[in-house]
C-alpha positions in Angstrom: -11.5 -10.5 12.8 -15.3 -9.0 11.9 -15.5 -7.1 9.1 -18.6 -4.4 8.8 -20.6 -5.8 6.0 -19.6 -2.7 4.1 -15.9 -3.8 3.8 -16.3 -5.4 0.4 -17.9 -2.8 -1.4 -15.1 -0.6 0.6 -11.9 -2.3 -1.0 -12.0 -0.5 -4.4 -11.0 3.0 -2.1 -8.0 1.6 -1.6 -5.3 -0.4 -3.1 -6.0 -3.9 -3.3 -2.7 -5.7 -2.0 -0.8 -7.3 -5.2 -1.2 -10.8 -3.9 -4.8 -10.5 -3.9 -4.3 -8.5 -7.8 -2.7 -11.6 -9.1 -4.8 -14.4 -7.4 -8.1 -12.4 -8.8 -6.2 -11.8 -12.1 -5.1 -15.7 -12.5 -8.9 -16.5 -11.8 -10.3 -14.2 -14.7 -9.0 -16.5 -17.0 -10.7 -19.4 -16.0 -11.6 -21.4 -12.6 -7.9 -23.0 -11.5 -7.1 -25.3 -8.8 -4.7 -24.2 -6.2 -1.3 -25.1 -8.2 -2.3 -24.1 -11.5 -2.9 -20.6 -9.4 0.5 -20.5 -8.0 2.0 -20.8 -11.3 -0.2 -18.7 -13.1 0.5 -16.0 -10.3 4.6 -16.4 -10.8 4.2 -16.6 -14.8 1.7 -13.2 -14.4 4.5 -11.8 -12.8 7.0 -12.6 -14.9 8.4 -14.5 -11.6 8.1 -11.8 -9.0 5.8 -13.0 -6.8 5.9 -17.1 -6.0 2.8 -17.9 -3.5 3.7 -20.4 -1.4 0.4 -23.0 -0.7 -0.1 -21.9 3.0 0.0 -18.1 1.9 -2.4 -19.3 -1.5 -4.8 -20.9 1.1 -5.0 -18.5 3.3 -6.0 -15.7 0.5 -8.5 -18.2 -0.8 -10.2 -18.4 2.7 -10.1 -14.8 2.8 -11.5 -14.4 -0.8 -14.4 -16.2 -0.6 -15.8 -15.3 3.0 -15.4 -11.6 0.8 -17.4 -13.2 -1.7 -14.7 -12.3 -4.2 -13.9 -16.5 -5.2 -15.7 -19.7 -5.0 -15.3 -23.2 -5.0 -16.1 -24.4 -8.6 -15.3 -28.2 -8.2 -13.9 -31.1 -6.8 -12.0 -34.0 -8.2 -9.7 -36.8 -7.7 -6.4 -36.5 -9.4 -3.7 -39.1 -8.2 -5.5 -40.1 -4.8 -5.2 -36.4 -4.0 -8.2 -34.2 -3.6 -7.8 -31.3 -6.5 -10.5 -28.2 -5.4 -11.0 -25.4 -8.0 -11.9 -21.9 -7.7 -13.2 -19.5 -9.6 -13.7 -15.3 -9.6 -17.1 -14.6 -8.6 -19.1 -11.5 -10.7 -18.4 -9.3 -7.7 -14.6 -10.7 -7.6 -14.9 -9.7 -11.4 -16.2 -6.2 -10.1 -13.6 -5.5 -7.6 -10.7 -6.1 -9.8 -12.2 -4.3 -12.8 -11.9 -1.2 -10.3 -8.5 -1.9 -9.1 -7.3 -2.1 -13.1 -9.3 1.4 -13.4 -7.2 2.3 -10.3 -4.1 1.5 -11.5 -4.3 2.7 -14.9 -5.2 6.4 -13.5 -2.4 6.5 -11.1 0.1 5.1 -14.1 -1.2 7.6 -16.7 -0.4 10.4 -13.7 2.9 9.0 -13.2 3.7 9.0 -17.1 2.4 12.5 -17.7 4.3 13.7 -14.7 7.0 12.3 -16.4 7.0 13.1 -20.2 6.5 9.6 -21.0 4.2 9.0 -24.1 0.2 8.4 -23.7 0.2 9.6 -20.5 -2.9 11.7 -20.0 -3.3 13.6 -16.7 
């Protein structure tokens, strides 16, 4: 699928799907290979979401022909080849707007409902 060239800069309009959130999240802290990402993701979400490798690599792909994650490095671990990625500054962009997103539409939601420090 071709995506017009404006369809980065375009994702912050609307919600960024929450597999995407947490890989991008996982990644802020630090470039991670693809395991270390899966458990970061499940531990982020206190367990609710569990990436399974095909699904992770498949986001990855996607990520970085977005230009939102890179390949960092390569090593050998155990025979096995061990890739790491890492956010890129516009991967850094893009979820700094979705956390800007989704603290407006929470403090809407709290006002609406009474609940303390929301601000609407």
């Amino acid at each position: 699928m071709c995506r017009p060239s404006s369809y980065t800069k375009s994702v912050t309009k609307h919600s960024m799907q929450e597999p995407t959130f947490l890989i991008l999240t996982a990644l802020a802290a630090g470039a991670q290979h693809g395991y270390g990402i899966m458990t970061d993701v499940a531990r982020i979400s206190d367990g609710r979401v569990r990436l399974r490798a095909g699904t992770l690599y498949a986001a990855l792909d996607r990520l970085k022909a977005d230009g939102l994650v890179s390949s960092d490095k390569e090593e050998i671990v155990d025979g096995r080849l061990r890739r790491y990625y890492r956010i890129t500054d516009e991967g850094t962009q893009e979820l700094g707007a979705e956390v800007r997103r989704l603290r407006a539409n929470a403090a809407v939601a709290a006002s609406r409902l009474g609940l303390a420090g929301g601000t609407a």
